[in-house]
Structures are given as structure tokens and as C-alpha cells.
PLY file of the C-alpha trace (Angstrom):
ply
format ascii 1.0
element vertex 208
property float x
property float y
property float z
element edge 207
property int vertex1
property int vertex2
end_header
0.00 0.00 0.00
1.04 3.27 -1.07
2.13 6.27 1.71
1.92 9.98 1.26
4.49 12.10 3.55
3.44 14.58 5.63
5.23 16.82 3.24
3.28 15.67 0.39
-0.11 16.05 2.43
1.38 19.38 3.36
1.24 20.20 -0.71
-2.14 18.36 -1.02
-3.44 20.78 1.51
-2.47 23.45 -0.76
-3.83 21.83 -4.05
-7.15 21.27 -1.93
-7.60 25.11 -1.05
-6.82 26.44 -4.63
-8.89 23.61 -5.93
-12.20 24.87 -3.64
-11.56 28.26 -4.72
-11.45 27.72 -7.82
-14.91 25.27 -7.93
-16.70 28.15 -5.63
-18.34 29.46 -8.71
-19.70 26.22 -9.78
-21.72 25.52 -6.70
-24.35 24.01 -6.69
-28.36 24.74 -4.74
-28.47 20.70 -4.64
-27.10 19.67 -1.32
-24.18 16.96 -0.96
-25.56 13.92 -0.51
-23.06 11.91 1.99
-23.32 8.86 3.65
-21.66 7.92 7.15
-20.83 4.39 8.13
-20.60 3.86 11.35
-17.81 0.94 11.42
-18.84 -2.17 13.26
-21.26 -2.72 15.66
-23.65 -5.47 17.63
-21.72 -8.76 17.90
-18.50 -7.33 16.03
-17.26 -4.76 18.60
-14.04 -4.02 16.06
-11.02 -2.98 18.23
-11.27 -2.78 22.05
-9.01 -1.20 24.59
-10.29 -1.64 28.78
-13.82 -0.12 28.58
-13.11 1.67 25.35
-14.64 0.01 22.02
-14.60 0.68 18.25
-18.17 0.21 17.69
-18.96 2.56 20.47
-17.01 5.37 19.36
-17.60 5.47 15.64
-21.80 5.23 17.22
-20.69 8.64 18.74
-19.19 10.32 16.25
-22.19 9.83 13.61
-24.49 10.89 16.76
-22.14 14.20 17.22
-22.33 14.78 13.17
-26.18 14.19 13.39
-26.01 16.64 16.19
-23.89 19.18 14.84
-25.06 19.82 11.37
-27.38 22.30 10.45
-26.12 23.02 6.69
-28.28 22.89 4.26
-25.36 22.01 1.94
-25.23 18.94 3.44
-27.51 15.85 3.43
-26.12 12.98 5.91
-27.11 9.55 5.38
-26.10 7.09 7.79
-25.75 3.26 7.82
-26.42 2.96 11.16
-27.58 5.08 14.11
-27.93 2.70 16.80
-25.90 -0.44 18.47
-26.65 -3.34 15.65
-24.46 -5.47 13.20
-24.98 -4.46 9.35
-23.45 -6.74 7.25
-20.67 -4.67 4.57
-23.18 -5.93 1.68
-25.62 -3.99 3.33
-23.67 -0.57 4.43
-22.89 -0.66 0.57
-26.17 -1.22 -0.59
-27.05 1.80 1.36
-24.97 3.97 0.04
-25.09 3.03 -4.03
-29.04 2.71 -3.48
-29.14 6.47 -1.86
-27.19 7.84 -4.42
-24.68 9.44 -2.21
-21.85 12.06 -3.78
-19.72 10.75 -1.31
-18.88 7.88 1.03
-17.03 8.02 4.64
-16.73 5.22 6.69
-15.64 5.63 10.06
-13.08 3.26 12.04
-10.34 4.09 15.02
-6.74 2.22 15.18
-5.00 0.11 17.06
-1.47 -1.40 17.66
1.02 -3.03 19.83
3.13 0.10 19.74
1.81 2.44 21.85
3.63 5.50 20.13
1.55 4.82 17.25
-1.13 7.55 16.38
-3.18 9.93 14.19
-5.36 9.12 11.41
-5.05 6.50 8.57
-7.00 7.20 5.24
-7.81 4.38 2.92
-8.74 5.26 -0.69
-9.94 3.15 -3.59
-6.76 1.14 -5.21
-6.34 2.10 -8.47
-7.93 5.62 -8.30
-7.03 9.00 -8.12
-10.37 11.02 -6.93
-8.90 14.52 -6.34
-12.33 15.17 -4.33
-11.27 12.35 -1.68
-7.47 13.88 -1.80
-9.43 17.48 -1.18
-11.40 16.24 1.57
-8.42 13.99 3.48
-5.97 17.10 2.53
-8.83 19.83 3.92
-9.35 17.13 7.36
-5.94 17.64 7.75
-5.53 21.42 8.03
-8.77 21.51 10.00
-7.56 19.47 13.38
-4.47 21.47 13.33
-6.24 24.35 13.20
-8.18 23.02 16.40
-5.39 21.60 17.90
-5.92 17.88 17.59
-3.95 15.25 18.74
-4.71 13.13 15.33
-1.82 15.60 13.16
-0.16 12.67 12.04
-1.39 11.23 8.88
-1.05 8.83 6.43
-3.17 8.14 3.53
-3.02 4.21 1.69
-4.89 2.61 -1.08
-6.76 -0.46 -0.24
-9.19 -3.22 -1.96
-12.01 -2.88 1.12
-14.64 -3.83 0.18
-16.14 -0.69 1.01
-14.37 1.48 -0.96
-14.40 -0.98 -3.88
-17.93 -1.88 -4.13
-19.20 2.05 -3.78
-20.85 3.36 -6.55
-19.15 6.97 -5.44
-15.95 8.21 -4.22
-14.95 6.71 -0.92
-12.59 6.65 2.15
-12.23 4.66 5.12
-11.22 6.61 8.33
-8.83 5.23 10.69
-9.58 8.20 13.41
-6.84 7.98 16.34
-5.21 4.53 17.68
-7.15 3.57 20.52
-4.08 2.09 21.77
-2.31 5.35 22.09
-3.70 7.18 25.29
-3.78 10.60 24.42
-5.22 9.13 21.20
-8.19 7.70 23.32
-8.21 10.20 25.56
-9.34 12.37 22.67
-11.61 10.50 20.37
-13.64 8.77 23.53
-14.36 12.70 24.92
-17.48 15.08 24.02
-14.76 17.83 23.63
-12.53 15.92 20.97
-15.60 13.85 19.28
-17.45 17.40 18.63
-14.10 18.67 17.16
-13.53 15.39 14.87
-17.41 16.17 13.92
-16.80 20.09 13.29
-13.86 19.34 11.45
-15.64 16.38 8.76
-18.17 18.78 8.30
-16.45 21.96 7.09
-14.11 20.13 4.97
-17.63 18.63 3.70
-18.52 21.81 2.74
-15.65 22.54 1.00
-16.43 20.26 -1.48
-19.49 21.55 -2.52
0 1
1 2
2 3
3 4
4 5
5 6
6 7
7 8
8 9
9 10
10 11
11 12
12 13
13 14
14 15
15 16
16 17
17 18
18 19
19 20
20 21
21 22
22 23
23 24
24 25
25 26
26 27
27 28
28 29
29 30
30 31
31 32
32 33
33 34
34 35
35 36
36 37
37 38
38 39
39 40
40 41
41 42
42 43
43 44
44 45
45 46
46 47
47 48
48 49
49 50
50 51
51 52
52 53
53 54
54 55
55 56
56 57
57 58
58 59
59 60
60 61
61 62
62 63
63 64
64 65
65 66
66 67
67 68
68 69
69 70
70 71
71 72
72 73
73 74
74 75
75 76
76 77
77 78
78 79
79 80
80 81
81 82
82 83
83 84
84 85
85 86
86 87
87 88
88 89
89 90
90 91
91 92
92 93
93 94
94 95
95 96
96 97
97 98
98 99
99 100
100 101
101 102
102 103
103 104
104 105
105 106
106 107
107 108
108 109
109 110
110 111
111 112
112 113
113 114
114 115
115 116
116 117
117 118
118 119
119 120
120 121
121 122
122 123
123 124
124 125
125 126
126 127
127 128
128 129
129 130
130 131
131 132
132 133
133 134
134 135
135 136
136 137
137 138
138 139
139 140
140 141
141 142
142 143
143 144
144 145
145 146
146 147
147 148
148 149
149 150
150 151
151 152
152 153
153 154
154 155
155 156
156 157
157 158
158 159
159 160
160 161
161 162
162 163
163 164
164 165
165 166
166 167
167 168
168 169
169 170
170 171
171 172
172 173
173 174
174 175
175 176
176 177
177 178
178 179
179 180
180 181
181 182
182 183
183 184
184 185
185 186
186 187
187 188
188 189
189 190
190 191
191 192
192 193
193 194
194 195
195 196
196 197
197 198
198 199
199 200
200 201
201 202
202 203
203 204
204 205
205 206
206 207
């Protein structure tokens, strides 16, 4: 799987803003149509750590989005809202059937080196969608305008199922390595999930 630098995401940051300014005058009335897959859930917890699991925090964060958005640009969609297994076949059968512009499933980390942290974005093998590089690249320069913990970034291509089944453009969040404490710290507290919220949103909105 492929790696971008920080430097490079440093220059994708810059392609992103000059590529939004540029697509300002082309906006449209019709709102963006995105869905929001909660990863996991019911009998597949995903990644645990003490009283801490995946399941329960990517629940959260589509609660905080639902919460927290009140742009009419935006049209959320979600796979799930509540604590039950969906099967992948279904989450994508969801979003191709809803027509979404754009797909983000949500996951968090985890590893057996503690030191390991901030966010991992999967993209499509084999593609090249500059409006997933515009969102990752605007995500980015969001939490460190607020300060996040999750700086560090990488962003891979992978054959998930997810990404490869969806009708549109697609990436798979790796939000913070529950493993890493001030990682956990973060994306298990109101504070940091309404900041992880805030900041998918506006660079949302940037691709409209």
C-alpha cells in the first residue's frame, strides 16, 4: 500500500484550497448527498481497549455529526444510528441505493506500539479522486487548526470492500489509535468527538 508524507499532504493541503476556490463558482443549490458508516457494531465490537470500544465510538461520532449539522449544503445519510451489526453488503447497498456524492466510513486504530497515532485514510486502489485527496488534505488542516492530537497522517490505497464496491468516491477513516492514550483520551471525549465532527463537516462543505 502506497504512503503519502506529511510533506506531500502538506502540498495536497495546498492543491485542496486552490482547488475549492477555484470550484466556488460552480456551486451548486443541490445539497451533498453523503453517507456515514458507522464501522462495526452489535456482535462485532471491532477494536477494544479496557472499557473503550470501536463500535462505540464510531456510534458517537455519527451521533455528534447528526447533532452538529445544520447546513443545508449537506444531506447525511447514515448506515447505522444505533448499536446493531450491518453486514458490509448492506452498508454498501445503502450507500449506491441512496445515491450518495460521497462515502465516509468511520473506524479508530490500534497497535502493539503504543507511540503509534493519528489518522489513517484508505482510498480506492487504483484511483485517483482529487475530491477524496481534497477532503483527506482539507481534514488535515482543519484538526491542526483546532489543535488535535490526530496531526499525524497517512493516507493508503486499499481493496475494502467498502471502498471498492461504492458506486461513489470513498474513504475509510482510521480516526486515532485507541491504543495510544492521548489518542483515546481524545476520540472517547465530548470535547474531541465534537471537534472530529466540526472538522468532517467543514471540509464537507468545501467540497461543494
Amino acid at each position: 500500500m502506497k504512503k503519502f508524507s506529511l510533506l506531500l499532504l502538506s502540498s495536497l493541503i495546498i492543491f485542496a484550497v486552490f482547488a475549492f476556490s477555484t470550484s466556488s463558482e460552480t456551486t451548486s443549490d443541490k445539497p451533498l448527498k453523503v453517507v456515514i458508516d458507522a464501522g462495526h457494531g452489535g456482535k462485532d465490537s471491532g477494536t477494544t481497549n479496557e472499557d473503550a470500544k470501536e463500535k462505540d465510538i464510531t456510534l458517537q461520532l455519527v451521533q455528534k455529526l447528526k447533532e452538529v449539522n445544520t447546513s443545508k449544503e449537506l444531506e447525511l445519510v447514515f448506515t447505522r444510528e444505533n448499536d446493531e451489526f450491518i453486514s458490509l453488503e448492506e452498508r454498501i447497498k445503502i450507500a449506491n441505493t441512496n445515491n450518495a456524492d460521497f462515502i465516509i466510513s468511520l473506524h479508530v486504530n490500534s497497535s502493539n506500539n503504543k507511540n503509534d497515532n493519528g489518522i489513517e485514510a484508505y482510498t480506492k486502489a487504483n484511483s485517483s479522486d482529487s475530491r477524496t485527496i481534497s477532503f483527506v488534505s482539507s481534514l488535515v488542516a482543519e484538526l491542526i487548526f483546532n489543535n488535535s492530537p490526530l496531526q499525524k497522517t497517512e493516507m493508503r490505497k486499499a481493496n475494502f470492500k467498502i471502498l471498492r464496491d461504492s458506486k461513489a468516491p470513498a474513504v475509510l477513516l482510521e480516526l486515532g489509535f485507541i491504543s495510544n492514550l492521548e489518542n483515546k483520551a481524545y476520540i472517547t471525549s465530548k470535547k474531541g468527538q465534537t471537534k472530529l465532527a466540526e472538522s468532517i463537516l467543514e471540509s464537507l462543505k468545501k467540497m461543494k
